[in-house]
TORTILUM-541612 format. One record per residue: residue in one letter; x, y negated, z negated of N, C-alpha, C, O in turn. Coordinates in nm, 3 decimals. Layout:
residues N
["a",[X,Y,Z],[X,Y,Z],[X,Y,Z],[X,Y,Z]] ...
***
This chain:
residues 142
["x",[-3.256,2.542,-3.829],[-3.288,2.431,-3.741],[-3.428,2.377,-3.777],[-3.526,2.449,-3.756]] ["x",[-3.441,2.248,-3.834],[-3.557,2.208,-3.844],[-3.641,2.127,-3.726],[-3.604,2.024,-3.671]] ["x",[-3.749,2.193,-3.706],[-3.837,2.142,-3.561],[-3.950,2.056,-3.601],[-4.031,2.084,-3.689]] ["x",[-3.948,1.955,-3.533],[-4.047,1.834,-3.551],[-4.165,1.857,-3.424],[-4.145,1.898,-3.310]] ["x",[-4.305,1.811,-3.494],[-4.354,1.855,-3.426],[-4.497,1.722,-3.399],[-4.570,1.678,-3.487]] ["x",[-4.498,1.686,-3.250],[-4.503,1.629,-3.215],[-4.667,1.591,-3.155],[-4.729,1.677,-3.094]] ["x",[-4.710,1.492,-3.173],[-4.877,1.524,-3.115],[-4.907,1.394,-3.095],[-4.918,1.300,-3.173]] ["x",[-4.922,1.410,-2.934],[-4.961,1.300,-2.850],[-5.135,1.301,-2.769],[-5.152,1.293,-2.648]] ["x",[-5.208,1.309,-2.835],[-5.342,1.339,-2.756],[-5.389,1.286,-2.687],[-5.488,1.346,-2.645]] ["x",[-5.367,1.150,-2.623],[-5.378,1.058,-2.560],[-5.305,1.035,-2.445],[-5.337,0.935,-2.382]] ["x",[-5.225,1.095,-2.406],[-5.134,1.042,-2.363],[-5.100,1.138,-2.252],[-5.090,1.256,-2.287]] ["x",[-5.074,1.104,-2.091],[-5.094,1.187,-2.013],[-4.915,1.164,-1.920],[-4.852,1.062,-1.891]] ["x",[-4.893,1.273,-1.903],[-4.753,1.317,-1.853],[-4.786,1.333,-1.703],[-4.886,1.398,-1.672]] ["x",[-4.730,1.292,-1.634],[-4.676,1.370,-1.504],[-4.557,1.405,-1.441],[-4.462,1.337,-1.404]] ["x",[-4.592,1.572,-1.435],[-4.464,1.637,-1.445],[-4.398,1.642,-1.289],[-4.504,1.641,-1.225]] ["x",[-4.346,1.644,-1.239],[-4.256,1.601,-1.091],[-4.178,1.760,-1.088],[-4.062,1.775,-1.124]] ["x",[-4.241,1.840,-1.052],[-4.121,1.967,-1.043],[-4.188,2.059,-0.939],[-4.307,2.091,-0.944]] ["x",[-4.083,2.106,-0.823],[-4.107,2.196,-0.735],[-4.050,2.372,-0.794],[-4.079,2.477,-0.736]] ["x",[-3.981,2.361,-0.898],[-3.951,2.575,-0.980],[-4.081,2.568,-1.064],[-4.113,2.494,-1.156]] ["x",[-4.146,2.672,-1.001],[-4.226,2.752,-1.126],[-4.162,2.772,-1.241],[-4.203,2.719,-1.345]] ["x",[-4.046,2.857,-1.238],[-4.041,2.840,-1.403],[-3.982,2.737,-1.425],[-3.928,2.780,-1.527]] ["x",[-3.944,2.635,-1.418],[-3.893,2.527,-1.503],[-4.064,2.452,-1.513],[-4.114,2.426,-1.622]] ["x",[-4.114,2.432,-1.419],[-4.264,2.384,-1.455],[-4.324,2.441,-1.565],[-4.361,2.364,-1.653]] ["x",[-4.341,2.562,-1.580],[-4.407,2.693,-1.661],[-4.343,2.638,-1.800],[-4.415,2.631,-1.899]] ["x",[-4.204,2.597,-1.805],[-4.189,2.547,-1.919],[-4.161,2.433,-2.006],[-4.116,2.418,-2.120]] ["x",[-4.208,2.350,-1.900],[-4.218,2.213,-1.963],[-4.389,2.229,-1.982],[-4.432,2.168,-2.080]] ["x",[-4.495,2.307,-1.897],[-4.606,2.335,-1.965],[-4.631,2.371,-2.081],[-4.725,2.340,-2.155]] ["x",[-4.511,2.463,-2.104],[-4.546,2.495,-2.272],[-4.501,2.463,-2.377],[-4.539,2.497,-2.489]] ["x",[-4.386,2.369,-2.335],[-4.346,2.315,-2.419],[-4.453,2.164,-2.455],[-4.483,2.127,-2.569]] ["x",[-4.487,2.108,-2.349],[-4.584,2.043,-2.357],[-4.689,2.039,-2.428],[-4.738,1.933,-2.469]] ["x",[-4.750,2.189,-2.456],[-4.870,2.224,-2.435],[-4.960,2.230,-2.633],[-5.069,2.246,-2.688]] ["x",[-4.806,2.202,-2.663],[-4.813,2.247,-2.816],[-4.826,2.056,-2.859],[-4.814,2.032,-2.979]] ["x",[-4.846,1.952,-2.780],[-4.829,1.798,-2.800],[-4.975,1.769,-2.762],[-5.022,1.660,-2.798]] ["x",[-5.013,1.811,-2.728],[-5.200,1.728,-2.700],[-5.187,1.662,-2.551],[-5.294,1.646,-2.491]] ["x",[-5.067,1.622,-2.487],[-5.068,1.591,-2.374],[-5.156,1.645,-2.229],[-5.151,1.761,-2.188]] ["x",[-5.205,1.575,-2.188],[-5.282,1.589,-2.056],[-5.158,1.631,-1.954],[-5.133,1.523,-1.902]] ["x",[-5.089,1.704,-1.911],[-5.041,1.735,-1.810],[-5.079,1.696,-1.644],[-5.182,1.742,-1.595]] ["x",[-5.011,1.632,-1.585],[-5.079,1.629,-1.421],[-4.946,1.716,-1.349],[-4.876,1.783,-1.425]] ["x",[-4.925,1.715,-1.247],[-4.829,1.806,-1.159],[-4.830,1.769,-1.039],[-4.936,1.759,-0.976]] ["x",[-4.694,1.738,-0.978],[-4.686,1.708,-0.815],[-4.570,1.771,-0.786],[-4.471,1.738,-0.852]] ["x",[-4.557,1.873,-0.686],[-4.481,1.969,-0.662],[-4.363,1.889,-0.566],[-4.269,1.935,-0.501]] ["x",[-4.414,1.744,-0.589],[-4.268,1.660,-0.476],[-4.289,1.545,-0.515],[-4.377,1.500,-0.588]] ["x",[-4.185,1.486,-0.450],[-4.199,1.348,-0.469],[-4.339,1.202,-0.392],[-4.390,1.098,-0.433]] ["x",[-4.344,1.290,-0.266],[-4.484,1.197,-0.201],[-4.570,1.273,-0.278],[-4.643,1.178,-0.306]] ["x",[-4.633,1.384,-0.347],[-4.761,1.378,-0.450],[-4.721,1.281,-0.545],[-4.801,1.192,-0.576]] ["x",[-4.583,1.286,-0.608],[-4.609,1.201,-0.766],[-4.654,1.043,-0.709],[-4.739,0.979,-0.771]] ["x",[-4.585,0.983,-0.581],[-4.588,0.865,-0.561],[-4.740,0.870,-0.512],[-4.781,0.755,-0.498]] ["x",[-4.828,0.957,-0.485],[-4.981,0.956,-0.469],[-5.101,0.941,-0.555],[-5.213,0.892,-0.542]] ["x",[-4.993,1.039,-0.709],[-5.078,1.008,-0.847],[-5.061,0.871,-0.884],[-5.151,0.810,-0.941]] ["x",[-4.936,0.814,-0.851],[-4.941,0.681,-0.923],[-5.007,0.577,-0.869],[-5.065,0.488,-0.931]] ["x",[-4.998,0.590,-0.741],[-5.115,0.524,-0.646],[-5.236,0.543,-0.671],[-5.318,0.451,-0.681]] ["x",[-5.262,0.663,-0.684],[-5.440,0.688,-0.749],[-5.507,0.591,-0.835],[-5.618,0.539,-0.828]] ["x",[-5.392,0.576,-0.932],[-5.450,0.455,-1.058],[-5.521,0.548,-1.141],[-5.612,0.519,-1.218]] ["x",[-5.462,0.686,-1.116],[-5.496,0.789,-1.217],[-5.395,0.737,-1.388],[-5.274,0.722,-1.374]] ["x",[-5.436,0.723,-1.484],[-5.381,0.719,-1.612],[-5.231,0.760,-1.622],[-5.218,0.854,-1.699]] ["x",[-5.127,0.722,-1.574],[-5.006,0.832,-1.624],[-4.941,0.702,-1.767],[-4.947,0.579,-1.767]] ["x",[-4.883,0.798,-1.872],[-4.787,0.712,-1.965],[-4.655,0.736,-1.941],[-4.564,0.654,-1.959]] ["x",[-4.641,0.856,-1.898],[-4.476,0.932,-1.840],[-4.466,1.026,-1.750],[-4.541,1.122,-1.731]] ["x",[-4.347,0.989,-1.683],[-4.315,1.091,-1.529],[-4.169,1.168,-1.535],[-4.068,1.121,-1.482]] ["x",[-4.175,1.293,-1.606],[-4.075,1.389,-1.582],[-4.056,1.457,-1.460],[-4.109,1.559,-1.417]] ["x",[-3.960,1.375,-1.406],[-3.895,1.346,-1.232],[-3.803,1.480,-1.288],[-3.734,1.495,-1.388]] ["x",[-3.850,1.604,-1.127],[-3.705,1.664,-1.127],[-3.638,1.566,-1.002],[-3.706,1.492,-0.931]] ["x",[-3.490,1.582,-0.991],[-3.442,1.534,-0.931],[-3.432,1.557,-0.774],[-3.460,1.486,-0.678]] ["x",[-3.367,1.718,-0.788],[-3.378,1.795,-0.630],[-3.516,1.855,-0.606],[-3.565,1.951,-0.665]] ["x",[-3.567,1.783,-0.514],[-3.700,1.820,-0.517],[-3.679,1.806,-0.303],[-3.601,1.744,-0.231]] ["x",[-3.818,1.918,-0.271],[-3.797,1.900,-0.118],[-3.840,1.802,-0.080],[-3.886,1.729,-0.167]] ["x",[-3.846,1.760,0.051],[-3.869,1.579,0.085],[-3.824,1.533,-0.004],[-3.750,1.579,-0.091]] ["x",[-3.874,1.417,0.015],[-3.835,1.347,-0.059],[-3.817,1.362,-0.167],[-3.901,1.410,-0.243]] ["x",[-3.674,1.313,-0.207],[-3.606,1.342,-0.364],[-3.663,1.243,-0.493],[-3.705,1.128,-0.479]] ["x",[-3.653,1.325,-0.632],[-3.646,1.272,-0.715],[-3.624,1.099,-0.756],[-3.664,1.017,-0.838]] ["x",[-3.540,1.108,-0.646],[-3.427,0.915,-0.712],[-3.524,0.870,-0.622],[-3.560,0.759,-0.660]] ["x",[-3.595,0.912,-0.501],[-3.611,0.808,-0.400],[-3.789,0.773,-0.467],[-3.841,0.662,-0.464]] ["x",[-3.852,0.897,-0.522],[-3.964,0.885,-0.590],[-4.016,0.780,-0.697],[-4.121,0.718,-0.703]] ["x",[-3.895,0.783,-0.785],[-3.872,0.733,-0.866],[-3.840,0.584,-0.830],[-3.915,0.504,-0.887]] ["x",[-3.729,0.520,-0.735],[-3.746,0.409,-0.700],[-3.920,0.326,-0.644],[-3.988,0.232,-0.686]] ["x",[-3.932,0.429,-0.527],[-4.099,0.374,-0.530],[-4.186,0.363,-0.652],[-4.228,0.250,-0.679]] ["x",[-4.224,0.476,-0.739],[-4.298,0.471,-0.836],[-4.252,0.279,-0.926],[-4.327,0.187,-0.960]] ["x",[-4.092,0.295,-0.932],[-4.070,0.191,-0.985],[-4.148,0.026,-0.932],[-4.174,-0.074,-0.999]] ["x",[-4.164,0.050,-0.809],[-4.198,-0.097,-0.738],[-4.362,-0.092,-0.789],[-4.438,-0.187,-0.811]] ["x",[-4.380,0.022,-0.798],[-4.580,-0.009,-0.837],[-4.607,0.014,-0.983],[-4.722,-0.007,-1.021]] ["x",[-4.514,0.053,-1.071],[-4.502,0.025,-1.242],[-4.390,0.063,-1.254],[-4.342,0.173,-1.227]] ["x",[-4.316,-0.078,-1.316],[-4.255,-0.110,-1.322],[-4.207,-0.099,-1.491],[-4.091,-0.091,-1.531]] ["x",[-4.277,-0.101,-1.537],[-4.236,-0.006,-1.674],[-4.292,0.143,-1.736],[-4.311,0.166,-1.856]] ["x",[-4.312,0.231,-1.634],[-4.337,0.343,-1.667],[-4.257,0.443,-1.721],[-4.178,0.482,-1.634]] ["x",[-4.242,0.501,-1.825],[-4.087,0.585,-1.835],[-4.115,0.673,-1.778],[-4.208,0.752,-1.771]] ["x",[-3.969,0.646,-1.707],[-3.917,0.794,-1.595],[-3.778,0.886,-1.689],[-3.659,0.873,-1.717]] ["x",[-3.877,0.967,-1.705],[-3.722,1.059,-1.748],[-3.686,1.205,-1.628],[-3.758,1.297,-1.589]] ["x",[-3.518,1.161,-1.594],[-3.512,1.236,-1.492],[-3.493,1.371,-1.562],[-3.478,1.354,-1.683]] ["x",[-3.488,1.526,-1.517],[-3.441,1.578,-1.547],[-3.390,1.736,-1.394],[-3.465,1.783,-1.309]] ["x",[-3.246,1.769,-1.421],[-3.136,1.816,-1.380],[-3.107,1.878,-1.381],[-3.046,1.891,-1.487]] ["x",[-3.092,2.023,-1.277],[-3.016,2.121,-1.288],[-2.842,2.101,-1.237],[-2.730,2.147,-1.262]] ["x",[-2.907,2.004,-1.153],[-2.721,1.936,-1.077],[-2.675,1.819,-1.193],[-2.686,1.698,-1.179]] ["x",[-2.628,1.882,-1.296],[-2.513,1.784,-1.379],[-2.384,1.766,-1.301],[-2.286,1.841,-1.305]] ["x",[-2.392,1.701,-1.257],[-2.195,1.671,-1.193],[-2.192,1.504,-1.146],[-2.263,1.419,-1.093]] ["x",[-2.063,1.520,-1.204],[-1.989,1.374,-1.187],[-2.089,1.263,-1.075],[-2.099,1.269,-0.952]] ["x",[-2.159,1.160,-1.181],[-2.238,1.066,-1.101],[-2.379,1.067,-1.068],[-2.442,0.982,-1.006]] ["x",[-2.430,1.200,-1.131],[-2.562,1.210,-1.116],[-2.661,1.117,-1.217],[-2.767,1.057,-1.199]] ["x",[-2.587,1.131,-1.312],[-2.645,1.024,-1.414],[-2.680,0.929,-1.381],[-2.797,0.891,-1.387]] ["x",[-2.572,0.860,-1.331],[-2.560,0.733,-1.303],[-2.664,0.679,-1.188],[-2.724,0.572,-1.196]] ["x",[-2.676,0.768,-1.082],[-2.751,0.781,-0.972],[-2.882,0.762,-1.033],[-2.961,0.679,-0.988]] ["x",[-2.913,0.846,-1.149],[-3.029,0.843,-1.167],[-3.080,0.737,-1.252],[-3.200,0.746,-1.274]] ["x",[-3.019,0.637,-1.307],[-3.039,0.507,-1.429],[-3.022,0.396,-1.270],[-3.079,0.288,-1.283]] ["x",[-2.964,0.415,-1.157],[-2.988,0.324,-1.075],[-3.094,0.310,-0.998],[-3.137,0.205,-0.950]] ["x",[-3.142,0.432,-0.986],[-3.282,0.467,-0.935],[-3.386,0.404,-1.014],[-3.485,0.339,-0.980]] ["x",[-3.341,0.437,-1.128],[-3.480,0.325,-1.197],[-3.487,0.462,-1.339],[-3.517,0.407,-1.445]] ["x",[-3.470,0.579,-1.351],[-3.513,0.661,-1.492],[-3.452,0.603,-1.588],[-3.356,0.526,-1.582]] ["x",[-3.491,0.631,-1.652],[-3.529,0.513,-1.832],[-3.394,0.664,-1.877],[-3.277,0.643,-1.908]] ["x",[-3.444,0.769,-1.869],[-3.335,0.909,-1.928],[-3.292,1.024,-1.842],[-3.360,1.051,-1.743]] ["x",[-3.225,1.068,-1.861],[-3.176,1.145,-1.829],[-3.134,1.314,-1.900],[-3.042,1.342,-1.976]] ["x",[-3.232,1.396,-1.845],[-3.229,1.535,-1.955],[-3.152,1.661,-1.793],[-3.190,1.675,-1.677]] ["x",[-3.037,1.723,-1.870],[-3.001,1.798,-1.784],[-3.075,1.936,-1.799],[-3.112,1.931,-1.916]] ["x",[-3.118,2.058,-1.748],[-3.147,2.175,-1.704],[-3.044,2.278,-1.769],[-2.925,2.252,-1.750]] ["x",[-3.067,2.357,-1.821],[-3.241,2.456,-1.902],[-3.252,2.332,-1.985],[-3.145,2.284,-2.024]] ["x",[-3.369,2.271,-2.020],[-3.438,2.169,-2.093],[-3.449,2.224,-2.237],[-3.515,2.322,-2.272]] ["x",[-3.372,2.142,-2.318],[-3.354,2.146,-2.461],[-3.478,2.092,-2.512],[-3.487,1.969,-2.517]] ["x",[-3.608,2.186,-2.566],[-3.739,2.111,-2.609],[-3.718,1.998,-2.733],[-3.799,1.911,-2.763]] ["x",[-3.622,2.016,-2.779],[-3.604,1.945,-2.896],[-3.569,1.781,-2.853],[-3.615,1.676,-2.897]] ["x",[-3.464,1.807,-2.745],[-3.452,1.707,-2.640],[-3.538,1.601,-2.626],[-3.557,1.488,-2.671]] ["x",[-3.606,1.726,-2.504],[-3.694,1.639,-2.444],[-3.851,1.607,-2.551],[-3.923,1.511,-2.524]] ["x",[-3.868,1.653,-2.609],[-3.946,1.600,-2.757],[-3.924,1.435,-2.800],[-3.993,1.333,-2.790]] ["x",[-3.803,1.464,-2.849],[-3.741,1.358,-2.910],[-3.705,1.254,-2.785],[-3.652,1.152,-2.828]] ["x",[-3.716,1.256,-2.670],[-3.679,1.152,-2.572],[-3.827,1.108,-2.488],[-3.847,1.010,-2.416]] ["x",[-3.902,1.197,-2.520],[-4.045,1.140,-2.459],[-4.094,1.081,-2.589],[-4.192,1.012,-2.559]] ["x",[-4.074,1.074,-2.714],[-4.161,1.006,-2.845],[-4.091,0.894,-2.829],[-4.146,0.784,-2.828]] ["x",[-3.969,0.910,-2.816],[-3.878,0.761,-2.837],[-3.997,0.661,-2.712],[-4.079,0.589,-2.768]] ["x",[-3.998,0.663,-2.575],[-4.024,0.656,-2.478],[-4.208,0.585,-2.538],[-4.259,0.474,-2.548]] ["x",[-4.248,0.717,-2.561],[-4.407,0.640,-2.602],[-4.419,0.510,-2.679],[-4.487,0.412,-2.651]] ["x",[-4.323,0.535,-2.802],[-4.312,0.427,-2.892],[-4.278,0.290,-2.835],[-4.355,0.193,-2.840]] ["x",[-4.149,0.290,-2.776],[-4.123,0.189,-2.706],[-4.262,0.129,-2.568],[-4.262,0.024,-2.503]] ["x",[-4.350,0.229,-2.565],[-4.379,0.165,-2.417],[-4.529,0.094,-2.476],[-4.584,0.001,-2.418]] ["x",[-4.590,0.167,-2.622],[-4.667,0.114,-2.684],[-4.628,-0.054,-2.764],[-4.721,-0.123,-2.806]] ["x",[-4.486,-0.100,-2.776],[-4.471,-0.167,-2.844],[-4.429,-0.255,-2.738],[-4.412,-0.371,-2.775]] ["x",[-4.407,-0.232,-2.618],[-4.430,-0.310,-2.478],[-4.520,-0.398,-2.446],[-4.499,-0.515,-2.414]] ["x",[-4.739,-0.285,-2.463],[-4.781,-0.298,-2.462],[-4.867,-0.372,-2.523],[-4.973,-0.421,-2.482]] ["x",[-4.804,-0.378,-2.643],[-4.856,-0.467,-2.760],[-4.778,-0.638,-2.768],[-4.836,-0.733,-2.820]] ["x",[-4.673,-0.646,-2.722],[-4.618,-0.765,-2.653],[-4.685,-0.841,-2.574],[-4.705,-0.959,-2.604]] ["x",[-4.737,-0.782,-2.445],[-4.754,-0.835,-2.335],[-4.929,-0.868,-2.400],[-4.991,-0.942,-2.323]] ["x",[-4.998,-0.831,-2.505],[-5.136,-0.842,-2.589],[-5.091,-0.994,-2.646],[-5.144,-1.100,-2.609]] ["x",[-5.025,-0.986,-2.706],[-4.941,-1.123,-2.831],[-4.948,-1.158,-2.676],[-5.066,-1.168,-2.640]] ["x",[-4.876,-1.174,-2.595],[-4.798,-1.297,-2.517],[-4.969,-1.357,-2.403],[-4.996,-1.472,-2.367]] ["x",[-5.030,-1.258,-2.383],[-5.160,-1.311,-2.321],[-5.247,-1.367,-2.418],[-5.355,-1.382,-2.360]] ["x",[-5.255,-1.403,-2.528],[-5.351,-1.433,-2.587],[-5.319,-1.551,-2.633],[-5.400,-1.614,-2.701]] 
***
């Protein structure tokens, strides 16, 4: 299996997860990318970081989260950036969750135990695109 390896130093994640170990390992899988990590153990912290006007480039939403859920997080986050990638990710794969979650507003969808290779390859796609967003909306203001 050949592993690509990935280095984002700039670029700051916020991770949306109430399991220690599933947190514990998107930390380390993370941890090997240069990424700034932030953490909100629910959905009213993540919708608090984004309010902060703290730096985020991406929000790895778990879905079942207490209070307020994942989808409903994710819809708010959506109304105050509106192109932020949300990638959801899932221990409940079953009929319609997907879907639930691309209506909510997540850009992807990664199901549970988290395939690093995966989610690697679906957060670079994600940067690229959101840098070449960014560089649009540069051309189109000027």
């Amino acid at each position: 299996m050949v592993t690509t390896s990935y280095s984002w130093p700039n670029k700051v994640v916020l991770v949306v997860e109430d399991d220690l170990s599933s947190l514990m390992l998107l930390k380390a899988i993370l941890s090997k990318t240069g990424v700034r990590v932030l953490v909100a153990e629910d959905g009213e912290s993540a919708i608090d970081v984004i309010q902060s006007k703290l730096k985020v480039d991406m929000v790895l939403m778990d879905i079942k989260l207490k209070g307020l859920s994942g989808l409903e997080a994710t819809k708010q986050i959506r109304k105050l950036q509106p192109n932020l990638p949300v990638i959801a990710q899932t221990a409940c794969a079953i009929s319609g969750d997907m879907e639930r979650c691309f209506d909510a507003g997540c850009n992807a969808y990664l199901t549970k135990p988290i395939s690093r290779d995966k989610l690697l390859e679906t957060m670079d796609y994600y940067f690229r695109r959101k840098i070449a967003y960014e560089l649009l909306e540069v051309i189109n203001n000027n």
